[in-house]
C-alpha positions in Angstrom: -80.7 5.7 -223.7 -78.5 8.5 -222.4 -80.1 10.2 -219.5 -78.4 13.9 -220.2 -80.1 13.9 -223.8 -83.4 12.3 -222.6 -83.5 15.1 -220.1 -83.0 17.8 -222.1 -85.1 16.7 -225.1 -88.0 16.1 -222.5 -87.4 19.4 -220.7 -87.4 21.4 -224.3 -90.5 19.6 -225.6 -92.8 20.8 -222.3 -90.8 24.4 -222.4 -91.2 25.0 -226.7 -94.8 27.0 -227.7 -93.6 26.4 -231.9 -92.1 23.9 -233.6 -90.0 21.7 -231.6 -86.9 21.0 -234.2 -83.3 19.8 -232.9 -82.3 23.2 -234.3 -84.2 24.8 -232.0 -83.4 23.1 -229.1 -80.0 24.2 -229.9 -80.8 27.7 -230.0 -82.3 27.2 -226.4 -79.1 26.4 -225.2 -77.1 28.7 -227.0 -75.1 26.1 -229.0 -73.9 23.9 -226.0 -75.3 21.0 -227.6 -75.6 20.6 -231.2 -78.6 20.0 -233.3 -76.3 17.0 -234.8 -76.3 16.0 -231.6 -80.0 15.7 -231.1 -80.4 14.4 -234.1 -78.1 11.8 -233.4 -79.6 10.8 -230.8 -83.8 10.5 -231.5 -82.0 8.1 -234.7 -80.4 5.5 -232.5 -83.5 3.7 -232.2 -87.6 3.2 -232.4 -88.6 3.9 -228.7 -91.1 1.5 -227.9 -93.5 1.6 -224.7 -90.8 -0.8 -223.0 -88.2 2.5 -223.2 -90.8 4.9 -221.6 -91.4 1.8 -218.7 -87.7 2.0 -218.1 -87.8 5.5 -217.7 -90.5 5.9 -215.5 -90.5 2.6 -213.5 -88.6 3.7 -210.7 -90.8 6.9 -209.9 -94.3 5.2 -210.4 -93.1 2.5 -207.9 -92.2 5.5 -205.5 -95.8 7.0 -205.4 -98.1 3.8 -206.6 -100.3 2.3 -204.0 -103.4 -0.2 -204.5 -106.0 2.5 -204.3 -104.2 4.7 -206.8 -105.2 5.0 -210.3 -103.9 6.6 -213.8 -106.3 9.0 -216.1 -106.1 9.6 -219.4 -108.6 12.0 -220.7 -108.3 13.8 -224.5 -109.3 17.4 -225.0 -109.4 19.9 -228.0 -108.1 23.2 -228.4 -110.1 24.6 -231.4 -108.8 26.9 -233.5 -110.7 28.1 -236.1 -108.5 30.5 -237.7 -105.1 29.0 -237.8 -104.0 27.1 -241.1 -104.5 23.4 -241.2 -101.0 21.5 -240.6 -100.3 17.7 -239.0 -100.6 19.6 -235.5 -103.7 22.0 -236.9 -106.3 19.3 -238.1 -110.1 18.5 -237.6 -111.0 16.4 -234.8 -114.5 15.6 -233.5 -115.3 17.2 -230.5 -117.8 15.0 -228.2 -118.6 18.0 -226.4 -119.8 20.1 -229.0 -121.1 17.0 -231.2 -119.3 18.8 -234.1 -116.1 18.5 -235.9 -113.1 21.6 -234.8 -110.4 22.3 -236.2 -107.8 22.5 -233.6 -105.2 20.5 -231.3 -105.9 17.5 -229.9 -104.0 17.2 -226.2 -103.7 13.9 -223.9 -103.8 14.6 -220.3 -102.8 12.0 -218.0 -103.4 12.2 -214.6 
């Protein structure tokens, strides 16, 4: 996995508020790297939960210790008004015993 392209990718998808699209990311940086290039590079392979291991490994054995633990916890942003899409879709919301239309996040911890 090259580290340069993993970087950036990663540092687009937490900066993006739309669509995130190779094209895009391009436009971020001005045309330094090409949306070919991108492209390129999410279609070398299937990454697997072993290639996001390799990534992290080295920085989760820097801060683990035997009392520490890892949360994952789900929440919905609902809203109400925006068109349905794959992002904008119903979800059940425990909270509000209902179904929302909305965005499901994962926050880990």
């Amino acid at each position: 996995m090259k580290k340069a392209n993993l970087d950036l990718y990663t540092d687009y998808l937490l900066s993006t508020f739309g669509s995130a699209t190779a094209t895009g990311l391009s436009a971020m940086v001005e045309g330094e790297v090409s949306h070919d290039r991108i492209t390129r590079f999410l279609s070398e392979q299937d990454y697997t939960s072993k290639d996001l291991w390799q990534q992290v490994k080295t920085t989760v054995r820097m801060i683990e210790r035997d009392d520490g633990v890892l949360i994952f916890d789900d929440t919905i942003q609902e809203k109400a008004w925006t068109d349905e899409s794959e992002l904008m879709c119903w979800h059940f919301d425990h909270c509000s015993g209902r179904n929302v239309k909305g965005i499901n996040l994962l926050n880990a911890l």
